[in-house]
C-alpha positions as a Markdown table, in Angstrom:
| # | Residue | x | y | z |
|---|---|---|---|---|
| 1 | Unk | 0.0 | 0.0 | 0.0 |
| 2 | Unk | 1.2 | 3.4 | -0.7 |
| 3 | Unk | 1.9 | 6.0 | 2.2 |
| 4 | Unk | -1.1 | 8.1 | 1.1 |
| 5 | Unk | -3.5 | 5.5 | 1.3 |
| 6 | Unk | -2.5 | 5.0 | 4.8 |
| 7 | Unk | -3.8 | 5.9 | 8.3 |
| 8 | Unk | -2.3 | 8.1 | 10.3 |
| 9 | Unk | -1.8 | 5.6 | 12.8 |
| 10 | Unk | -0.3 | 3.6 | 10.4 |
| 11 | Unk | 2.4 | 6.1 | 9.0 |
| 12 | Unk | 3.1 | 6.4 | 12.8 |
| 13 | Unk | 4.1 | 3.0 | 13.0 |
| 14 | Unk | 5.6 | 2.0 | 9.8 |
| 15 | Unk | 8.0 | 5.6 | 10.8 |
| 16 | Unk | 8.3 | 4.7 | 13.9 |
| 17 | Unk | 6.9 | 7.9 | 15.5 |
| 18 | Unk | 4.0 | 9.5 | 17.0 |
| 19 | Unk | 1.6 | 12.6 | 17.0 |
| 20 | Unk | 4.1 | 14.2 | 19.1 |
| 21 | Unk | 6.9 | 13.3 | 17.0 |
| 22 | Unk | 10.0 | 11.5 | 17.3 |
| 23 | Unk | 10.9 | 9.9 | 20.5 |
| 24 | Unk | 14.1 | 11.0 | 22.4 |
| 25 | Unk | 15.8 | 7.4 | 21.3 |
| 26 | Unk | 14.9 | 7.5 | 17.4 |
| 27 | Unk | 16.0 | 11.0 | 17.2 |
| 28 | Unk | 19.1 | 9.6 | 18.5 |
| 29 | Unk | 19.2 | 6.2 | 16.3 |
| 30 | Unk | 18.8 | 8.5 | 13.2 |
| 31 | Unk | 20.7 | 10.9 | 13.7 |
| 32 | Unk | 23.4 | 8.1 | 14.4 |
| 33 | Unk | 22.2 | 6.3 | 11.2 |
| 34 | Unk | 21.8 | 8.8 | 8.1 |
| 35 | Unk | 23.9 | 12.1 | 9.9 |
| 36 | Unk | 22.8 | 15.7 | 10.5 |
| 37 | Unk | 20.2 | 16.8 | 8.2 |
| 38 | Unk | 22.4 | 19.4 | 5.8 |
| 39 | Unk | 22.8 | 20.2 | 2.4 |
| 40 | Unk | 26.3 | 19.7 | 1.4 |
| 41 | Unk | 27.6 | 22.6 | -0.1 |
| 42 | Unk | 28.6 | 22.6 | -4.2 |
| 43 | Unk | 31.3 | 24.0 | -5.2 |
| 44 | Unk | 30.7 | 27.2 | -6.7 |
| 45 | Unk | 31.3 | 27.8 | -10.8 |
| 46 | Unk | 33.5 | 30.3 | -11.7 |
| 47 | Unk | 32.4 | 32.1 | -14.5 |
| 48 | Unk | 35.4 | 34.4 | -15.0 |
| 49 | Unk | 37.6 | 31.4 | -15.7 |
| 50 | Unk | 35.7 | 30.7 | -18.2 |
| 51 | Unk | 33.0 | 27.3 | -19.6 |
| 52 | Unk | 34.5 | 24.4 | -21.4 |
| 53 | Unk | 30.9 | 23.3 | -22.7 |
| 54 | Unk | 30.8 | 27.2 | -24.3 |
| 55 | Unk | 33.5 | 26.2 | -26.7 |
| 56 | Unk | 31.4 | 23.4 | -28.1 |
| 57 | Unk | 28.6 | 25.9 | -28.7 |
| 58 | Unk | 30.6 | 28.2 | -30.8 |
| 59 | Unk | 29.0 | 29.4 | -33.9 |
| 60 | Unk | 30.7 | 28.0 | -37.5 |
């Protein structure tokens, strides 16, 4: 069954949490499991040294 088709109740169990939200202990276990909830940051493009894919679009 897809999550939308589901109960509240059940999405609280097949998450493992609660109305409240998480417990205490699962806050714990995922934070232990998948990390701290960031974006990894991208490297920035620098325009000024110029685009290698430009090159390709040059007109003939």
């Amino acid at each position: 069954m897809l999550d939308f088709a589901r109960s509240k109740e059940q999405l609280f169990e097949k998450y493992n949490t609660s109305y409240e939200g998480l417990s205490s202990q699962e806050a714990r276990r995922r934070l232990n499991d998948f990390g701290t909830n960031e974006i990894a940051s991208a490297q920035k493009k620098n325009y000024l040294k110029g685009d290698k894919t430009r090159d390709r679009c040059k007109k003939r």
